[in-house]
DSSP file (Angstrom, degrees, kcal/mol; ACC not computed):
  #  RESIDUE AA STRUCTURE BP1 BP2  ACC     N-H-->O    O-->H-N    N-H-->O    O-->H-N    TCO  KAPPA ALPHA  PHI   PSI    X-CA   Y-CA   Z-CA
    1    1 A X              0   0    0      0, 0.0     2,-0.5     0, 0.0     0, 0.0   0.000 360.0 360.0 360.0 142.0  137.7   31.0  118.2
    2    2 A X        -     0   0    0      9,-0.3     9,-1.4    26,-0.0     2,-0.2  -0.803 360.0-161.1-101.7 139.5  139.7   31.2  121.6
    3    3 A X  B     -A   10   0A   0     -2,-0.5     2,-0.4     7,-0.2     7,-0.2  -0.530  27.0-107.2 -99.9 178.3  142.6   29.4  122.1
    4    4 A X     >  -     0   0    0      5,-2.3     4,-1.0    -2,-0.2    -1,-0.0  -0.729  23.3-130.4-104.0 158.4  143.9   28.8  125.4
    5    5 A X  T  4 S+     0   0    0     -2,-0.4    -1,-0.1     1,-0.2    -2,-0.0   0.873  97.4  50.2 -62.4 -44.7  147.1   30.8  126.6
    6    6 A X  T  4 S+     0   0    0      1,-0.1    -1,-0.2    -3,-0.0    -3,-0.0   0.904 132.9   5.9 -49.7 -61.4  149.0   28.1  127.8
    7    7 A X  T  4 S-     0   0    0      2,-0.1    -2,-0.2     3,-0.0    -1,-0.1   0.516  85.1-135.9-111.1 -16.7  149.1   25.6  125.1
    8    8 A X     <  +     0   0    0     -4,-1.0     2,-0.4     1,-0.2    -3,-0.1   0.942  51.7 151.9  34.0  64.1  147.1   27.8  122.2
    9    9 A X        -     0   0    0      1,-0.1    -5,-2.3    -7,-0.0    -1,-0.2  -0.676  64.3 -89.5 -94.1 166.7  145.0   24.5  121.5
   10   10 A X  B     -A    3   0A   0     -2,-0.4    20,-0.6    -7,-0.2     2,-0.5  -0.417  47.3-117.3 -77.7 149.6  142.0   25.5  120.3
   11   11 A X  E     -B   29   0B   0     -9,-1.4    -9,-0.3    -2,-0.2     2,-0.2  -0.840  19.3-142.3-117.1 135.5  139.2   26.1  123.3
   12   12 A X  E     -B   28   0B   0     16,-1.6    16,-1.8    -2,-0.5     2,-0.4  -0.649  19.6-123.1 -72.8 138.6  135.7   23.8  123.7
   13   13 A X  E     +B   27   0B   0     14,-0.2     2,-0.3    -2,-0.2    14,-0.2  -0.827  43.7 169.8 -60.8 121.1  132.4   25.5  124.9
   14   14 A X        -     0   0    0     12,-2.0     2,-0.5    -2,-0.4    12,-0.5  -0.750  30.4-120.9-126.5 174.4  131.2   23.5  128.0
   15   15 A X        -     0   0    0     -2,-0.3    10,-0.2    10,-0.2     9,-0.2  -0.830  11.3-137.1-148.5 126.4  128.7   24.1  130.5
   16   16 A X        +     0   0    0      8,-2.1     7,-4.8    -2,-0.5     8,-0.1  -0.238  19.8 179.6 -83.1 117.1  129.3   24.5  134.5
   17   17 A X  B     +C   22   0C   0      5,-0.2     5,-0.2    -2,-0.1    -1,-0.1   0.341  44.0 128.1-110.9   8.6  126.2   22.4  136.5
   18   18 A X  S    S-     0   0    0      3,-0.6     6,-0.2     1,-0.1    34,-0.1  -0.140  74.7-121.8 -71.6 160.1  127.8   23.4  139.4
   19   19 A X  S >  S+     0   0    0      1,-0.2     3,-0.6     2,-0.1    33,-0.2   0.960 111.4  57.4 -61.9 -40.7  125.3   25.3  142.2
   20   20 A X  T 3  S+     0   0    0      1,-0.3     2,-0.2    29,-0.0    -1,-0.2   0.773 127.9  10.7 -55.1 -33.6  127.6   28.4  142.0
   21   21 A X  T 3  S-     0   0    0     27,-0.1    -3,-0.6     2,-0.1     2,-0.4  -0.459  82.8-172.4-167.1  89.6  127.2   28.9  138.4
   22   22 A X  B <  S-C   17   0C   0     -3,-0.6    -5,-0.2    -5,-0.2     3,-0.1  -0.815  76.6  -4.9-105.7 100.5  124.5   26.6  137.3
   23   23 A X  S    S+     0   0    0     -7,-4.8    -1,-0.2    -2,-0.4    -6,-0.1  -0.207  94.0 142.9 108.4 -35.0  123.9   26.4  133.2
   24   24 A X        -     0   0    0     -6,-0.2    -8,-2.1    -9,-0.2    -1,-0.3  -0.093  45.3-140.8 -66.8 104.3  126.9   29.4  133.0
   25   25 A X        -     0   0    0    -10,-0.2    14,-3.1    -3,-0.1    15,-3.0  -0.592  22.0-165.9 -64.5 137.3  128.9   28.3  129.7
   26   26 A X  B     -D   38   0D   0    -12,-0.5   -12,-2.0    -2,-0.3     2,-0.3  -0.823  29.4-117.4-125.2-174.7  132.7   28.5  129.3
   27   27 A X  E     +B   13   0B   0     10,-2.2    10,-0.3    -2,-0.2     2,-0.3  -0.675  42.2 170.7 -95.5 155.3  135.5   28.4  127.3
   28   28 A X  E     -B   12   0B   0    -16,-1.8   -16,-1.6    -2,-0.3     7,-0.2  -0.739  30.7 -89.2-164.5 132.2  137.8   25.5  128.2
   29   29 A X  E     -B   11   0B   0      5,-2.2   -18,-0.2    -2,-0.3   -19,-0.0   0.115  14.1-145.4 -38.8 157.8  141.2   23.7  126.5
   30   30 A X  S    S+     0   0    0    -20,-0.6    -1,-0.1   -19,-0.1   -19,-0.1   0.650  93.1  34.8 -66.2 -39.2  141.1   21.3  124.4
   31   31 A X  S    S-     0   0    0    -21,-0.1   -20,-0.0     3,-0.1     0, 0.0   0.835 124.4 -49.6 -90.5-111.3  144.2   19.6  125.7
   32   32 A X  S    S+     0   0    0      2,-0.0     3,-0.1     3,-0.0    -3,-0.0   0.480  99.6  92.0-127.2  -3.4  144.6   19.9  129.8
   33   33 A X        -     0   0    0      1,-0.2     2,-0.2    -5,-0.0    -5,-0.0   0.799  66.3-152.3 -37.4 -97.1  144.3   23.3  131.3
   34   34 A X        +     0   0    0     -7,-0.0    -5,-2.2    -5,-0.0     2,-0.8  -0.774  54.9  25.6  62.7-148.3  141.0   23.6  132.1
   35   35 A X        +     0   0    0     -7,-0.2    -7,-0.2    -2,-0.2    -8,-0.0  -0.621  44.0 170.2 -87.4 123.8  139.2   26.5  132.2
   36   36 A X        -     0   0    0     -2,-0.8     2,-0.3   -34,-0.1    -1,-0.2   0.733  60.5 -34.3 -51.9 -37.9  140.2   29.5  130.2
   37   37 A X        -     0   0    0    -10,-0.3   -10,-2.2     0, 0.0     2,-0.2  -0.891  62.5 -75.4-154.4 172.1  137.1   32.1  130.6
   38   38 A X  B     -D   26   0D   0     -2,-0.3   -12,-0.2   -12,-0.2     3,-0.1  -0.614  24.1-174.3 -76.4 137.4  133.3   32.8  130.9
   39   39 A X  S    S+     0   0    0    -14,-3.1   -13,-0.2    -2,-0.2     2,-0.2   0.643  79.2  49.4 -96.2 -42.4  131.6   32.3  127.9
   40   40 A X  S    S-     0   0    0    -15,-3.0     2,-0.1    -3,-0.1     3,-0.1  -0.588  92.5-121.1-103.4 168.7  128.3   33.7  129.7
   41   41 A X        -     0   0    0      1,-0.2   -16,-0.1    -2,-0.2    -2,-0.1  -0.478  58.5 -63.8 -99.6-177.0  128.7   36.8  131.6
   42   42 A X        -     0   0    0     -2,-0.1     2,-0.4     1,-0.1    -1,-0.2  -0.060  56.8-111.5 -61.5 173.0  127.6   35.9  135.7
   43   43 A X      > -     0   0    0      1,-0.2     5,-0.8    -3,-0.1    -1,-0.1  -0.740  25.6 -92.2 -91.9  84.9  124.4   34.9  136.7
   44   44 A X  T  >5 -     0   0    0     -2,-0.4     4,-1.3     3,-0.2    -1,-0.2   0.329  31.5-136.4  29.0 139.4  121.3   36.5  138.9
   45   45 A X  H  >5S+     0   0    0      2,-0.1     4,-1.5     3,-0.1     3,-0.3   0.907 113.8  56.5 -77.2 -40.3  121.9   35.3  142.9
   46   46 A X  H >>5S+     0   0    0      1,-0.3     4,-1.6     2,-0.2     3,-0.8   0.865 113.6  30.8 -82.9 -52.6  118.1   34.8  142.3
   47   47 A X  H 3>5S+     0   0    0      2,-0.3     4,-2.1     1,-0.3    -1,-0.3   0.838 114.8  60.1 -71.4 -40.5  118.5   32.5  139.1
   48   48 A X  H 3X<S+     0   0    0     -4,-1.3     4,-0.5    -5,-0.8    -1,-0.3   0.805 111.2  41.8 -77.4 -24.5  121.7   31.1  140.6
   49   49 A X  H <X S+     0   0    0     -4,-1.5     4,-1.1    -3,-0.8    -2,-0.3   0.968 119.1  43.6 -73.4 -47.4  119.2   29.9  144.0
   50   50 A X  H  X>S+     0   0    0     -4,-1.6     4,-2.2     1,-0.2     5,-0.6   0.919 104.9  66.2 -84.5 -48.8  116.0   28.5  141.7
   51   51 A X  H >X5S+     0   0    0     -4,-2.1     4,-3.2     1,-0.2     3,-1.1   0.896 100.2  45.7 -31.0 -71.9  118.2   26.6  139.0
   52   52 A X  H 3X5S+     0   0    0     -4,-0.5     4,-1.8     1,-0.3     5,-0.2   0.913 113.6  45.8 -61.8 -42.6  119.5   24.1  141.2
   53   53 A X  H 3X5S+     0   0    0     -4,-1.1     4,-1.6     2,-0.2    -1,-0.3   0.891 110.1  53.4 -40.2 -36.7  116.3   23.2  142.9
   54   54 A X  H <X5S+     0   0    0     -4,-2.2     4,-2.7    -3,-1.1     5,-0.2   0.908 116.2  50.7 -83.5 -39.9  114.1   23.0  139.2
   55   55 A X  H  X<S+     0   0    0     -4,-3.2     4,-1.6    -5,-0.6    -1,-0.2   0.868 112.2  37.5 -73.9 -25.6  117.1   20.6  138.4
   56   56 A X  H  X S+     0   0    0     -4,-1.8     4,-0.8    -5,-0.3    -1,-0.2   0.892 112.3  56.6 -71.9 -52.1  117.0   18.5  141.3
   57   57 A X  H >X S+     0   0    0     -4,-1.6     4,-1.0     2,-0.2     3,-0.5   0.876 116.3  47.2 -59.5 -52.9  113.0   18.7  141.2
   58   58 A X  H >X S+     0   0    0     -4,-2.7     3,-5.4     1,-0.2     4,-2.8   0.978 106.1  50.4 -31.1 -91.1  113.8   17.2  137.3
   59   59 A X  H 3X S+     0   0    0     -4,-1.6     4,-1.3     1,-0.3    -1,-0.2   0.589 113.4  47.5 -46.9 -17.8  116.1   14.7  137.9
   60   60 A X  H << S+     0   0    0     -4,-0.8    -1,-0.3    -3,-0.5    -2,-0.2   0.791 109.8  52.4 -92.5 -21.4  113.7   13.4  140.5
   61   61 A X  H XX S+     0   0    0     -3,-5.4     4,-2.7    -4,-1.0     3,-0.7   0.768 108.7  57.6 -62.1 -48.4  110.8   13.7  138.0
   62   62 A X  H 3X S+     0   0    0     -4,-2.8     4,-3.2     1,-0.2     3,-0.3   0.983 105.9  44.4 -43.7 -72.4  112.9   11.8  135.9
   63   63 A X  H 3< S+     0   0    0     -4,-1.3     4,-0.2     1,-0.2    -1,-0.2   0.300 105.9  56.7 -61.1  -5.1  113.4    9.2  137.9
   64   64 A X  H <> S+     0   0    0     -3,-0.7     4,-1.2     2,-0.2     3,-0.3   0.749 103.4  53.2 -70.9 -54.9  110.2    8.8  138.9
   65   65 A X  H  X S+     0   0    0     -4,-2.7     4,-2.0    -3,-0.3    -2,-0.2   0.987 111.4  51.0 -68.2 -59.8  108.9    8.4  135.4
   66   66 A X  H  X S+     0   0    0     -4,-3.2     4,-2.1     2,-0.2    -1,-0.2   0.907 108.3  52.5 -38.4 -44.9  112.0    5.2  134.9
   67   67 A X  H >> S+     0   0    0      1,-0.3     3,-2.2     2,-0.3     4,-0.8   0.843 117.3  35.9 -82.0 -81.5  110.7    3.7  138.0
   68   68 A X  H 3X S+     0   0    0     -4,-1.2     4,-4.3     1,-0.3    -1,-0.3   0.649 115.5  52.8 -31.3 -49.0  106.9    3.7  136.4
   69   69 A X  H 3X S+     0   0    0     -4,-2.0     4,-2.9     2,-0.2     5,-0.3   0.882 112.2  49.3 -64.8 -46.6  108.1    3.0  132.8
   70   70 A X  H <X S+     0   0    0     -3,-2.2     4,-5.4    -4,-2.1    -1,-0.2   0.986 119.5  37.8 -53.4 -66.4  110.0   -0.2  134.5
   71   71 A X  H  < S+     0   0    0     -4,-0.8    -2,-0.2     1,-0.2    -1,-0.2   0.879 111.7  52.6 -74.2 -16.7  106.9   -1.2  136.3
   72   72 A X  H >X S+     0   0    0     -4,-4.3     4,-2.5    -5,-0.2     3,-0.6   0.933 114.3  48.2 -71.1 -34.6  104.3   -0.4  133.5
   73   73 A X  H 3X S+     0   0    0     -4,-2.9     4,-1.8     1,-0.3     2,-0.7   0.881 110.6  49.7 -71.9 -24.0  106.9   -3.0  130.9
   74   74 A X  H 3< S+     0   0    0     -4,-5.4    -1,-0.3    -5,-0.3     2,-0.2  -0.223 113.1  49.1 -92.4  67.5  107.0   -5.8  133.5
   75   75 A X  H <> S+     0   0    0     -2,-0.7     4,-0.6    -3,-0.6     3,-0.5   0.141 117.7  41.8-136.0 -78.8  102.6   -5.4  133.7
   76   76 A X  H  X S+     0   0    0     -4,-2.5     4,-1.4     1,-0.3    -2,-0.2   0.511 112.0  48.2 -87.5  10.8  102.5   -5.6  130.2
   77   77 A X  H  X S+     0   0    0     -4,-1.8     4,-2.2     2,-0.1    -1,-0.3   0.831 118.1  54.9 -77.6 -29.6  105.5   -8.7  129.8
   78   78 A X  H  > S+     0   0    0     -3,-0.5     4,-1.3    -5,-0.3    -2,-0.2   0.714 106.8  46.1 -63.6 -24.5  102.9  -10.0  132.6
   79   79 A X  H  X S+     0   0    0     -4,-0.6     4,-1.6     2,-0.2    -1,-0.2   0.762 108.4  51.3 -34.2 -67.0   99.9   -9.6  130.4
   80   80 A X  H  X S+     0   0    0     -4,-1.4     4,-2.2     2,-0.2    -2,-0.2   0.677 108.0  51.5 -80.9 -15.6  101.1  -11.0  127.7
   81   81 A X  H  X S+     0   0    0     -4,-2.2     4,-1.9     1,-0.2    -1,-0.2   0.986 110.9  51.8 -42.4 -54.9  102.3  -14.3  129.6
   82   82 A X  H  < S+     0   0    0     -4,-1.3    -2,-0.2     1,-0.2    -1,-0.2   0.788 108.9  49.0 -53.3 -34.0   98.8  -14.4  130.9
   83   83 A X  H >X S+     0   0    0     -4,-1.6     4,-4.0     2,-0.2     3,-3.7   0.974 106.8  59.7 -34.2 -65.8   97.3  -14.1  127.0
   84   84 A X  H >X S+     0   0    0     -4,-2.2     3,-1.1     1,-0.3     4,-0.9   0.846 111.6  37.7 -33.8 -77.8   99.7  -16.9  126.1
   85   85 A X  H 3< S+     0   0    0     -4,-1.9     4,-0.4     1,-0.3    -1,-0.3   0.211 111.9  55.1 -44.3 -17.5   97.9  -19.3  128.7
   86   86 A X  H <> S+     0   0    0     -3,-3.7     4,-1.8     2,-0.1    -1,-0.3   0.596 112.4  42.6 -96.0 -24.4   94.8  -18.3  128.3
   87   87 A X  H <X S+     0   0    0     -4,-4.0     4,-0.9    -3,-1.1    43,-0.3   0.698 110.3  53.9 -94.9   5.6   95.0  -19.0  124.8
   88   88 A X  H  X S+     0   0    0     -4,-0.9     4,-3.6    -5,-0.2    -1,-0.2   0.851 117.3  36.9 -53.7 -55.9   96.8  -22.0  125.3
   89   89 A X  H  >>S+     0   0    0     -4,-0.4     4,-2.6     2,-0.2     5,-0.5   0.971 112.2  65.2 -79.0 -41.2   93.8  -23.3  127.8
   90   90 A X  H  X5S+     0   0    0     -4,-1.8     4,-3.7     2,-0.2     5,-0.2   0.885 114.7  34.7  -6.2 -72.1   91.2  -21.2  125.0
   91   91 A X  H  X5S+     0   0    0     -4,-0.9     4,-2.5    -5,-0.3     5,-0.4   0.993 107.5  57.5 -62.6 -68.9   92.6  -24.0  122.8
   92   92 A X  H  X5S+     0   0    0     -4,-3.6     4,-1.8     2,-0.2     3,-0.4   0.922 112.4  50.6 -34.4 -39.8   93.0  -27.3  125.0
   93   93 A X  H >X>S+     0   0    0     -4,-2.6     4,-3.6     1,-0.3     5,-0.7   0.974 113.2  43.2 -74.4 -57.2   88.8  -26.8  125.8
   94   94 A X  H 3X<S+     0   0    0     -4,-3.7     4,-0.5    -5,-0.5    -1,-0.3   0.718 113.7  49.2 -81.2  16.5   88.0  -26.5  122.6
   95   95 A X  H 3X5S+     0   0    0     -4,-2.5     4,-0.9    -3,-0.4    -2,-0.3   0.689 116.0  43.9 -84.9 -39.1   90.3  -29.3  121.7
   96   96 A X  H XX5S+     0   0    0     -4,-1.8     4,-3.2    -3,-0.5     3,-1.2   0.928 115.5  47.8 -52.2 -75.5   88.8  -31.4  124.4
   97   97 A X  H 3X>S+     0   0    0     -4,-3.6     4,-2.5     1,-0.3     5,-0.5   0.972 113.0  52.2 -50.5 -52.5   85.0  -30.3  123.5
   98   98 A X  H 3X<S+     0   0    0     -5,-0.7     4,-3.8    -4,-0.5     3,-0.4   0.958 108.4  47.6 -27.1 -64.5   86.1  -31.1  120.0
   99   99 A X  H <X5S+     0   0    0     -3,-1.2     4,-2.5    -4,-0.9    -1,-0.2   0.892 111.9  49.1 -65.7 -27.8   87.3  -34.5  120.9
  100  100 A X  H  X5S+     0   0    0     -4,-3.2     4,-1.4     2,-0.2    -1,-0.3   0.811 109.8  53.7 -71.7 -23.7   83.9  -35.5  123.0
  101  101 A X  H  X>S+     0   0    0     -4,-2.5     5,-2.3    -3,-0.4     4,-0.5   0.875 109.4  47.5 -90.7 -30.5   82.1  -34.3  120.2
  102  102 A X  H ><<S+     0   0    0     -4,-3.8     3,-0.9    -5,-0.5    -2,-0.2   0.861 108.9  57.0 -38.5 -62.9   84.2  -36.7  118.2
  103  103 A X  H 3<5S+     0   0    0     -4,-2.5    -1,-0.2     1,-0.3    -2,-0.2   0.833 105.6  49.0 -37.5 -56.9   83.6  -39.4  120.6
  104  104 A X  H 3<5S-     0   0    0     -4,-1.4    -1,-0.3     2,-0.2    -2,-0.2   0.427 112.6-113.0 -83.6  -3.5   80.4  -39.2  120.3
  105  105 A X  T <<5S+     0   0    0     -3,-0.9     2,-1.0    -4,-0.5    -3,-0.2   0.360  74.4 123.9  68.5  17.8   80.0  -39.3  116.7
  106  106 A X      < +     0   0    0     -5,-2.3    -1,-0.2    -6,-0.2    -2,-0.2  -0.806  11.8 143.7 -96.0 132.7   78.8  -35.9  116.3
  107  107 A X        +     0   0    0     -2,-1.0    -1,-0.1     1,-0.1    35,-0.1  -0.071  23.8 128.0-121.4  41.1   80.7  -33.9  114.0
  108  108 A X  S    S-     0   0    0      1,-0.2    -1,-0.1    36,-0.0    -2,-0.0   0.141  96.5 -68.4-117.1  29.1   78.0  -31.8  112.2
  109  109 A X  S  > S+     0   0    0     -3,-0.1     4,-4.9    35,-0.0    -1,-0.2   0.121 102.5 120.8 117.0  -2.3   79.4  -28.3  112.8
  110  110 A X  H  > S+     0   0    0      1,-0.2     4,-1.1     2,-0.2     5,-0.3   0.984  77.1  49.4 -44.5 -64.8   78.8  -28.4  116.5
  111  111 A X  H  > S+     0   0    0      1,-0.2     4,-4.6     2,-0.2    -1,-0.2   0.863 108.5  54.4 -36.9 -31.2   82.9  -27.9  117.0
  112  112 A X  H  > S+     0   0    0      2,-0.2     4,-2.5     3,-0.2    -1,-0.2   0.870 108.4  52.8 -86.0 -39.9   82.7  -24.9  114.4
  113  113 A X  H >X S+     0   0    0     -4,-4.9     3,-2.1     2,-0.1     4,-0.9   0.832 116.7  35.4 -49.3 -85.9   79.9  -23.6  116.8
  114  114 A X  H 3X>S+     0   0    0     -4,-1.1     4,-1.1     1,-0.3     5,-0.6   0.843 111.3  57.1 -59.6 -47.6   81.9  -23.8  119.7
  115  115 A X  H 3X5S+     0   0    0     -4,-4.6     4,-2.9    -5,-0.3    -1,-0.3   0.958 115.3  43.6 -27.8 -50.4   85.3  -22.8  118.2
  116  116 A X  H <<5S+     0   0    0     -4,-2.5    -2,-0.2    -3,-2.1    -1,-0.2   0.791 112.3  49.4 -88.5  -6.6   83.6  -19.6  117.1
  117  117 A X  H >X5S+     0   0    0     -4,-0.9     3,-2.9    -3,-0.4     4,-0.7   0.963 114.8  45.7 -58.6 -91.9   81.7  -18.9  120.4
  118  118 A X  H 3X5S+     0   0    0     -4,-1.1     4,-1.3     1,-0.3    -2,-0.2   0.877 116.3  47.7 -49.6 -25.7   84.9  -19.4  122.4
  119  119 A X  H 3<<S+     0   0    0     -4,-2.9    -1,-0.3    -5,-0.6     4,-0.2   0.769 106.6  56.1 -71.7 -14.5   86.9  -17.1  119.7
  120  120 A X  H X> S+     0   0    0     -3,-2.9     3,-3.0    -5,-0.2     4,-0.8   0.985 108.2  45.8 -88.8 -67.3   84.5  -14.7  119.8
  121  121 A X  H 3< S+     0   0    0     -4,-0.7    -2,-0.2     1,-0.4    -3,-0.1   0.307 115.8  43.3 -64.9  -8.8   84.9  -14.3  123.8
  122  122 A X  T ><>S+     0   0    0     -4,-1.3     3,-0.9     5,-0.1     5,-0.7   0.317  99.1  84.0-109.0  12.9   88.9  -14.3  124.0
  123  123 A X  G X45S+     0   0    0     -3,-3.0     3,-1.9     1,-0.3    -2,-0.2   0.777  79.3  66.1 -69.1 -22.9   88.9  -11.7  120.7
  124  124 A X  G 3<5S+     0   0    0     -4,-0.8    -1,-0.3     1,-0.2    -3,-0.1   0.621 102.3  37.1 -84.8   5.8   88.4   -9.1  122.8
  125  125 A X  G < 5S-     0   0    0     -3,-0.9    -1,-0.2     2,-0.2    -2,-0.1   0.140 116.5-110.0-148.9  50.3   91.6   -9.2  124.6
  126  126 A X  T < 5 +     0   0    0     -3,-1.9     2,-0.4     1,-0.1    -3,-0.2   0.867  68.5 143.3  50.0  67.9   93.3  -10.2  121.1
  127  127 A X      < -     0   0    0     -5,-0.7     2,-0.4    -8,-0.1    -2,-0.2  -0.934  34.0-160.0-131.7 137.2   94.3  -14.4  122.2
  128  128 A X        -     0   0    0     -2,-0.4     2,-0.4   -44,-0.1   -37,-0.2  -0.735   4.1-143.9-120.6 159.5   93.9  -16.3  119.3
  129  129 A X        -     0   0    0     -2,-0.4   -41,-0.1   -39,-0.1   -42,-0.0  -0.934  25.7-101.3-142.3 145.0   93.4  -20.0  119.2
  130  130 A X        -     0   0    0     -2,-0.4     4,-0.0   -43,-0.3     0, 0.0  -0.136  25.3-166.3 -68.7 132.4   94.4  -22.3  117.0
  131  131 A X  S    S+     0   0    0      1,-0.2     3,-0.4     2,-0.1     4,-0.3   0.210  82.6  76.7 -81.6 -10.2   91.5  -23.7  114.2
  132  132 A X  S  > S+     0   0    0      2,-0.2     4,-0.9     1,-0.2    -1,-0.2   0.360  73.2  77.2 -98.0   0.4   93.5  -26.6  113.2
  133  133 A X  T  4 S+     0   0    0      1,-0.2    -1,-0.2     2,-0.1    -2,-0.1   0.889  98.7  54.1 -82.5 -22.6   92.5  -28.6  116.6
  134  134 A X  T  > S+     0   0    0     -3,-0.4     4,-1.2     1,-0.2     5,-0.2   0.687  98.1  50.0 -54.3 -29.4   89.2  -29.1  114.8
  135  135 A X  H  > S+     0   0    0     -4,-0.3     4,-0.6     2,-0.2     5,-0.4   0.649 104.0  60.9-111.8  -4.0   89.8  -30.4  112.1
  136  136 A X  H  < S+     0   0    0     -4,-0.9    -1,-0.2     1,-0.1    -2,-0.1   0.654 119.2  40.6 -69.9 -10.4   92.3  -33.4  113.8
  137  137 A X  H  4 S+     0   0    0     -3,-0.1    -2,-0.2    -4,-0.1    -1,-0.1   0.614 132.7  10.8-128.4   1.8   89.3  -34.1  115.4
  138  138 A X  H  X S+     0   0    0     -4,-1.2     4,-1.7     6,-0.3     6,-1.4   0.232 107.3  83.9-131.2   7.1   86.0  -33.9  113.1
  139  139 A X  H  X S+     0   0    0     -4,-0.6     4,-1.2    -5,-0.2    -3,-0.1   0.894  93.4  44.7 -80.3 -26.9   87.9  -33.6  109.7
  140  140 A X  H  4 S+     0   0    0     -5,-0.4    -1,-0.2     2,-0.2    -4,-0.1   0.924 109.8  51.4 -82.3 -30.3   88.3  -37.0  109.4
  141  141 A X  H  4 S-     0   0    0      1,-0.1    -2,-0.1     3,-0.1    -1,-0.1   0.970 138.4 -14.2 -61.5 -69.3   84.5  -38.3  110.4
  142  142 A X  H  < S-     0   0    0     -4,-1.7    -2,-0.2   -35,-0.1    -3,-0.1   0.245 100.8 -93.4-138.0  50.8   82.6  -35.9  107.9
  143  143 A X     <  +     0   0    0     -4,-1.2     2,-0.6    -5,-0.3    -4,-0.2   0.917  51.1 172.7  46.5  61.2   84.8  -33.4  106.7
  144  144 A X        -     0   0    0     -6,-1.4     2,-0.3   -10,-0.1    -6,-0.3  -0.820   9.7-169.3 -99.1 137.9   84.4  -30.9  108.6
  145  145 A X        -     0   0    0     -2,-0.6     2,-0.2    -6,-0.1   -13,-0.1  -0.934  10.8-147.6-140.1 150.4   87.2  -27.8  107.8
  146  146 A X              0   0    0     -2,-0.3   -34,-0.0   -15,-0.2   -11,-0.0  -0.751 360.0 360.0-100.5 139.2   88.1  -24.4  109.9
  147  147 A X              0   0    0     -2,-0.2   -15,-0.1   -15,-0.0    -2,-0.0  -0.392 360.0 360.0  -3.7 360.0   89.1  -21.5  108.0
């Protein structure tokens, strides 16, 4: 291990992002010197021009990809509002249809038709709706029960 000269604290391995000496590890105090030495010996001029661009060209990549990842979670927070609502009004119809059927004094599985006709047509984009709005409204005429 290298200490530093100054203070003989014990010396950290860091690494220099600077353009001049881009990725280039040193040694450097622990305490408040700075740096004591090169850990890596110099760099290429070639490597020391194409580093800083590919890092810049990163970081921008990077930051492209947040900006998408941002807008792709507020799509899908928007999605799943929209689910909510549809399977809110999903429910309310067949809570309505339910109630007319009610009305009308048929209860004779019609609702359990239409419950499973309209569940079948929001399962595909996974909205559920609640089976218990049936049975407040035909269970009590001829016992009819949702599953």
């Amino acid at each position: 291990m290298v200490h530093c000269p100054n203070c003989n604290a014990q010396s950290v391995i860091r690494t220099s992002w600077t353009t001049i000496n881009p990725r280039r590890r040193f040694y450097c105090c622990s305490g408040s010197c700075g740096i004591i030495n090169w850990y890596d010996p110099p760099m290429c001029p070639r490597a020391v021009q194409i580093i800083p661009d590919l890092l810049r060209s990163m970081n921008e990549l990077q930051e492209r990809c947040n900006e998408l990842q941002a807008r792709v979670d507020e799509q899908a927070s928007k999605v799943r509002r929209l689910k909510w609502i549809l399977g809110v009004l999903a429910s309310a119809f067949v809570h309505r249809i339910c109630y007319a059927f009610y009305e009308n004094g048929i209860c004779n599985g019609m609702p359990v038709m239409v419950f499973a006709m309209v569940n079948e047509c929001v399962k595909e984009i996974n909205v559920t709706i609640m089976p218990s709005i049936l049975a407040t409204n035909c269970q009590l005429k001829q016992g009819v029960t949702i599953q």
